[in-house]
C-alpha positions as MATLAB code, in Angstrom:
seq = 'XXXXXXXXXXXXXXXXXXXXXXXXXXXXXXXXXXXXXXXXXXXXXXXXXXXXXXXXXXXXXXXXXXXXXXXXXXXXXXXXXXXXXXXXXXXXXXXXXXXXXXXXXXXXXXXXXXXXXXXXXXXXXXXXXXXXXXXXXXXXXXXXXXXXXXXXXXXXXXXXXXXXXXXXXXXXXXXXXXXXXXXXXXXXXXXXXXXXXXXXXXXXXXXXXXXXXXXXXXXXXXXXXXXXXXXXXXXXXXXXXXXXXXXXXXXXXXXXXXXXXXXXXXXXXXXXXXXXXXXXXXXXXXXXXXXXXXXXXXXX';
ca = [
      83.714   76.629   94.769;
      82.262   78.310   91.837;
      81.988   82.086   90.039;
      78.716   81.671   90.838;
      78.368   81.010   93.936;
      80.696   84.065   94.793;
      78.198   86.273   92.683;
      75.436   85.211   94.474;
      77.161   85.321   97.711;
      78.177   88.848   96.839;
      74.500   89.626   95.856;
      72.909   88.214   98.540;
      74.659   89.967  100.762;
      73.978   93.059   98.938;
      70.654   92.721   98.861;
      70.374   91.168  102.387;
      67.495   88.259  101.307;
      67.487   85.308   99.003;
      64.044   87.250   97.463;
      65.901   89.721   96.167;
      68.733   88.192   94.716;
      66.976   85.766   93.171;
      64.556   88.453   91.105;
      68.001   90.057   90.721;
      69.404   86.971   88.702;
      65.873   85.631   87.342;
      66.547   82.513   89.192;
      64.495   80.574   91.452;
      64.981   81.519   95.579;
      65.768   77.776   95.865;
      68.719   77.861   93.388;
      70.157   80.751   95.535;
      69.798   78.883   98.522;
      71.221   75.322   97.053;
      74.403   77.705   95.914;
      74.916   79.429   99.195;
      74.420   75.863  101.131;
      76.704   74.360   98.669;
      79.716   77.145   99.562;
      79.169   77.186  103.146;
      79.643   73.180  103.024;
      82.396   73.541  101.075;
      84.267   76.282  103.147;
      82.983   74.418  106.571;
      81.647   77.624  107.524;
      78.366   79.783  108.537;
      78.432   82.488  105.781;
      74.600   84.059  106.502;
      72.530   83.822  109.423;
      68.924   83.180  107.776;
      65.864   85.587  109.401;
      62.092   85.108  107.882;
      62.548   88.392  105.705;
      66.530   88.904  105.890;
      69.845   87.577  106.012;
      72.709   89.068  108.168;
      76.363   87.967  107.474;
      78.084   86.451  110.014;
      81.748   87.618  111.305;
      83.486   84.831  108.940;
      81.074   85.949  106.123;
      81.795   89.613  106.285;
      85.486   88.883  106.316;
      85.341   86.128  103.345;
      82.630   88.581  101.086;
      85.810   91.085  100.672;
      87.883   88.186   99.152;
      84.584   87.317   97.178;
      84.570   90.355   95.856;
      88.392   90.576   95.123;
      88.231   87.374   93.269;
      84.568   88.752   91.052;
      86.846   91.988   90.290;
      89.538   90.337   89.153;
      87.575   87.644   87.134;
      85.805   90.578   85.304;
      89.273   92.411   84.920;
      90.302   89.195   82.750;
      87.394   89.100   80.782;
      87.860   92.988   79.721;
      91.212   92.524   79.163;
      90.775   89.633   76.604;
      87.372   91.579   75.102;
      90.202   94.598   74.727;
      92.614   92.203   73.041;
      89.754   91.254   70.502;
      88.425   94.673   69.539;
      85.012   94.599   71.609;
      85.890   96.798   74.465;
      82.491   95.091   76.586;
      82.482   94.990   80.063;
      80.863   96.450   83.270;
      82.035   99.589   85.527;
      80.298   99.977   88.869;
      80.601  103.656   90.149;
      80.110  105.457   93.718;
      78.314  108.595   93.741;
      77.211  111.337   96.355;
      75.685  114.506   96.575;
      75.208  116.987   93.279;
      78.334  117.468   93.359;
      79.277  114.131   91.632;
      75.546  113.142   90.863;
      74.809  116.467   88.631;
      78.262  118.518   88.057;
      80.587  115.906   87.336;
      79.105  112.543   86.468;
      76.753  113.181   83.958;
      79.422  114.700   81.682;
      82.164  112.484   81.966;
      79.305  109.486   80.935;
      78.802  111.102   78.456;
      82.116  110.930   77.148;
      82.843  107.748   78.362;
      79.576  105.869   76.585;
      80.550  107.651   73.733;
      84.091  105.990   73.783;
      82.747  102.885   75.030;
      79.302  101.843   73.904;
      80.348   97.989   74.887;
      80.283   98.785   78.841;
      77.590   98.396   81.048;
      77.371  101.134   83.716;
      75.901  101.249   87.249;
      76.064  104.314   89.269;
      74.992  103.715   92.863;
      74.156  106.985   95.095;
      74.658  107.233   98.748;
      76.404  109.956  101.167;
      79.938  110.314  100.935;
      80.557  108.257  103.760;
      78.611  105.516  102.262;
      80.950  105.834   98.904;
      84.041  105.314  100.838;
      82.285  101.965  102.776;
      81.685  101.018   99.268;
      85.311  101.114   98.045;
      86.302   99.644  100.997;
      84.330   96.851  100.387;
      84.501   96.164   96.456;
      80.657   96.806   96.116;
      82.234   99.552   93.349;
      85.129   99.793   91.649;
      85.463  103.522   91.673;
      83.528  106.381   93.620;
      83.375  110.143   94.332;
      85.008  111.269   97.034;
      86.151  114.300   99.264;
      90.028  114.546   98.723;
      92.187  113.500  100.676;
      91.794  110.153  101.252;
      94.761  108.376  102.434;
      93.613  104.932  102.258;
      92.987  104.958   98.313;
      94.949  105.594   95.029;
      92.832  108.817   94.059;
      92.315  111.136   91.530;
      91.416  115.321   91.503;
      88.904  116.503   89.408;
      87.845  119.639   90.836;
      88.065  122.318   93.867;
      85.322  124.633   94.885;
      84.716  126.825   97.836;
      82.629  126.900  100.543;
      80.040  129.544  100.980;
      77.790  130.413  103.591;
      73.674  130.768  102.603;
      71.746  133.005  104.741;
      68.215  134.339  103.987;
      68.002  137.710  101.504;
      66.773  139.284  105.004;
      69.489  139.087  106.852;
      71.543  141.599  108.017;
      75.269  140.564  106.778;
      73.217  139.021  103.128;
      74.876  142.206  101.466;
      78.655  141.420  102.460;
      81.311  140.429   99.648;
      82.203  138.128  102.306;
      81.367  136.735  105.642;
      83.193  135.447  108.787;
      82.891  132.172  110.541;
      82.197  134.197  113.790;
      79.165  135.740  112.475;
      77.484  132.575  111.508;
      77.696  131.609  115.220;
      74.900  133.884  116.496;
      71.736  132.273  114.725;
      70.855  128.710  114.457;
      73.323  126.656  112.190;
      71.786  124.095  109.479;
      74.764  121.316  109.135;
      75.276  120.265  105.594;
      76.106  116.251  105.861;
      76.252  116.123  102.119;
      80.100  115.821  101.755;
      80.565  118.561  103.749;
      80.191  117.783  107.953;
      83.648  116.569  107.698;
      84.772  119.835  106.587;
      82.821  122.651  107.948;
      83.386  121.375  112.101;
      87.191  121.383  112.063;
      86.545  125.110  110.271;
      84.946  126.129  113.168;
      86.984  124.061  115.835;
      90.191  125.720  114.538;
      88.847  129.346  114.875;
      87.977  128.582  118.284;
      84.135  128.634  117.815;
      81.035  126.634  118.247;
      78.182  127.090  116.109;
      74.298  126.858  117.389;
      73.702  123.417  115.371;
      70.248  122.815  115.707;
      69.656  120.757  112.347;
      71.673  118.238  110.656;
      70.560  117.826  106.962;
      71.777  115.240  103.930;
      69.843  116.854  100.852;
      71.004  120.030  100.105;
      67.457  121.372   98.423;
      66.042  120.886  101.725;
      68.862  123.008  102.974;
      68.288  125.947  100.883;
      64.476  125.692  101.334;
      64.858  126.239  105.337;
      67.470  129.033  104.936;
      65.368  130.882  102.568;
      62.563  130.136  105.082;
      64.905  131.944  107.789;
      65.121  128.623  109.530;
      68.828  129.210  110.153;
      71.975  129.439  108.099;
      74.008  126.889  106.654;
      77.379  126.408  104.806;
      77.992  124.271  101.887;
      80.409  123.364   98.909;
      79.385  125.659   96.003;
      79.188  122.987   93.185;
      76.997  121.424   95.335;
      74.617  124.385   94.444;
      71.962  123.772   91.984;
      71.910  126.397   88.872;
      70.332  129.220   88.529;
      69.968  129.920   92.176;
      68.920  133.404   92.281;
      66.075  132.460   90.116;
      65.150  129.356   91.954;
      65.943  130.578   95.015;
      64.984  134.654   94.957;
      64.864  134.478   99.118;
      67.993  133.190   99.815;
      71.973  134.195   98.850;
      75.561  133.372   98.970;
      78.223  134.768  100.445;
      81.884  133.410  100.362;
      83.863  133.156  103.877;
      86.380  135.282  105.313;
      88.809  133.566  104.834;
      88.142  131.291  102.002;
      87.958  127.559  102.406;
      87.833  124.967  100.019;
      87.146  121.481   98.999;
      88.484  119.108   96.277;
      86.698  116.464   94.745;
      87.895  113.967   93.282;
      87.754  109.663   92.139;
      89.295  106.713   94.381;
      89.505  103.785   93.664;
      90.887  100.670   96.385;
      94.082   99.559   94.586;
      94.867  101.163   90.617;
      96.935   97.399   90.790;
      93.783   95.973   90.134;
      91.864   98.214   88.394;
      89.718   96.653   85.035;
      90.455   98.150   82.192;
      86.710   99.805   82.166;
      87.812  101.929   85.205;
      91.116  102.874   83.859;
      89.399  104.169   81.134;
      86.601  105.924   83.214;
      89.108  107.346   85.331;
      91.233  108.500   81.813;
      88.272  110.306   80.913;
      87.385  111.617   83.699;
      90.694  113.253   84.034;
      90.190  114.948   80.273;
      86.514  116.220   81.108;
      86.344  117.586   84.389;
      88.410  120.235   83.319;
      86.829  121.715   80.691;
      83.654  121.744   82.567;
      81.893  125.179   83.390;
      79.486  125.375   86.621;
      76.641  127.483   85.837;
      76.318  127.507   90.108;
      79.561  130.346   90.199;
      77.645  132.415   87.912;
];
């Protein structure tokens, strides 16, 4: 068994197709498929179940791609560790993202900082719902992500809290209010946020005792604000997950806070800090220094 067939185990799996992970690693498709047929002899076992335009793990292969990955994260580990002990601080980092929330408020910033400190490391930021992100640490296919805090099953870290606010359409009758109350986003039909938010919002209204009129269930929050401002329905979301300058985007449309106030915290996780490389300590170091100091132009 080889580092190399684990990567392309990993990739293949990934990628689900030989195709694919062959462009990936600009090697021929038949050199992927002599590696994998090489580790499934070796191991005894069925790793993939081939398909004319896919592959599908099998139930041995799912369980043995999470010690694949284990083994590829702590092989890359070593290598920054010794690249730190000589001065070249080169490596790769692997990041979970969801939602503007991490994709636009938080992310961009703290790469900044973090290429600035560390020109050597090769970054790849892979965006998904928040959901997704957590699948992803589960699995090793990042080594840190954005999540919604808590989460119990990782080592995590806070970055930021914002509030939840409720968008209805300039027209509407309770748009003027300093503040609103779940109740009164019952009576008109409900857009669901499921950008980091679902999770939140439906115990909110479970707890007061009330059911909202969900008639759409939405991941990208632009297409949110477009049907509120349409008068489509209402919606609730996290306010960083705003875009800026929405008055001006968004002249038909407002925000109002609740009554009472509920939050969110955001924050990085990643599977065990035991393991962590010494690219995602430093990510998460830096993250920890930046997200502070950060100013969202969405409360203004």
């Amino acid at each position: 068994m080889t580092f190399t067939q684990l990567e392309i185990f990993a990739l293949v799996a990934e990628l689900r197709g030989f195709t694919a992970a062959a462009a990936k690693l600009s090697i021929s498709q038949s050199a992927v498929s002599h590696a994998l047929k090489g580790l499934e002899r070796e191991l005894g076992v069925e790793l993939l179940v081939r398909h004319q335009a896919s592959v599908e793990l099998t139930d041995i292969g799912r369980q043995l791609l999470l010690r694949a990955r284990e083994i590829l994260g702590l092989s890359e580990a070593m290598r920054q560790e010794v690249a730190d002990a000589r001065g070249q601080r080169r490596g790769s980092l692997r990041i979970g993202s969801f939602g503007p929330t991490s994709s636009l408020k938080l992310l961009p910033a703290i790469l900044d900082e973090y290429q600035r400190r560390y020109p050597g490391i090769e970054v790849r930021v892979d965006e998904g719902g928040d959901d997704e992100v957590t699948q992803w640490i589960l699995e090793r296919r990042v080594d840190v992500g954005f999540v919604v805090l808590p989460q119990e099953r990782f080592h995590t870290v806070a970055l930021a809290q914002d509030q939840l606010v409720a968008l209805l359409p300039r027209t509407h009758p309770l748009a003027a209010r300093p503040s609103i109350a779940l109740a009164r986003l019952c009576d008109a039909p409900f857009i669901m946020s499921e950008a980091g938010c679902a999770a939140l919002i439906e115990p909110l209204f479970t707890a007061a005792g009330l059911a909202p009129q969900v008639r759409y269930r939405i991941a990208q929050v632009i297409t949110i604000l477009g049907m509120v401002e349409r008068g489509i329905g209402v919606s609730i979301v996290a306010e960083l997950a705003l875009p800026d300058r929405l008055a001006g985007n968004y002249p038909g449309l407002v925000k109002v806070p609740l009554d009472p106030p509920a939050t969110r915290r955001v924050g990085l996780a990643v599977r065990d800090r035991r393991q962590n490389s010494p690219a995602t300590i430093a990510f998460l170091d830096v993250a920890k220094e930046v997200a502070p100091t950060l100013v969202f132009a969405s409360r203004r």
